[in-house]
N, C-alpha and C positions, 0 to 999 in steps of 0.2 A: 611927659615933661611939659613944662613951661616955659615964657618967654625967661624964665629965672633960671633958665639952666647951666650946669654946672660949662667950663670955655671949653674942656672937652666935645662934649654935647653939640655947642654951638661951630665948633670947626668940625666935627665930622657931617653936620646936616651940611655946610657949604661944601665941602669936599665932594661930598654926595652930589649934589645941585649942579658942580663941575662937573662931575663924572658920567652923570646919566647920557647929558647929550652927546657924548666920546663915545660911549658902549651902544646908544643907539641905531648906527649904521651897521654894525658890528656883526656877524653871524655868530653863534654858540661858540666854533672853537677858539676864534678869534678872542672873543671875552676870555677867556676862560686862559689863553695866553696873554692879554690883556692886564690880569687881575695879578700873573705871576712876575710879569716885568716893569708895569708899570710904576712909577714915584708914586702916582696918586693914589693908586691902589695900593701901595702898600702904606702910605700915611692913613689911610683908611681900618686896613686890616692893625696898624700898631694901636690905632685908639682902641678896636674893638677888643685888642689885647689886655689892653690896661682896664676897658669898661663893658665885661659880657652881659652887662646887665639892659646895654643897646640892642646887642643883635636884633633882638624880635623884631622890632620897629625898623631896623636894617632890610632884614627878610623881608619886612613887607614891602619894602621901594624896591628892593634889584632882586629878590628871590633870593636863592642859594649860592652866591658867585664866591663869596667870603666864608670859607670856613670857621664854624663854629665855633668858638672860643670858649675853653675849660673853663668853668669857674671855681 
């Protein structure tokens, strides 16, 4: 994508951007409870909801934390 991306796109990179330095301290299980309670994690998992055509580019910043979304 582009700097022309669709607002989805552009609020999940910032969501992202927020999120990293929160999970960073973080041990494995902690994230991973993290991703299930979190607001910001789930405002993250609803975009990828609506737009599985992200994930890949998701996987690449945070790994596998977010499950995969059907397309």
């Amino acid at each position: 994508m582009n700097a022309n991306e669709h607002p989805d796109y552009v609020e999940l990179t910032r969501l992202l951007a927020e999120a990293k330095p929160l999970m960073a301290p973080m041990f494995p299980d902690q994230v991973k409870k993290w991703v299930v309670d979190s607001p910001l994690a789930q405002e993250i998992s609803t975009i990828l909801v609506k737009h599985p055509e992200y994930y890949d580019e998701i996987y690449a910043h945070v790994g596998g934390l977010f499950p995969r979304p059907k397309s």
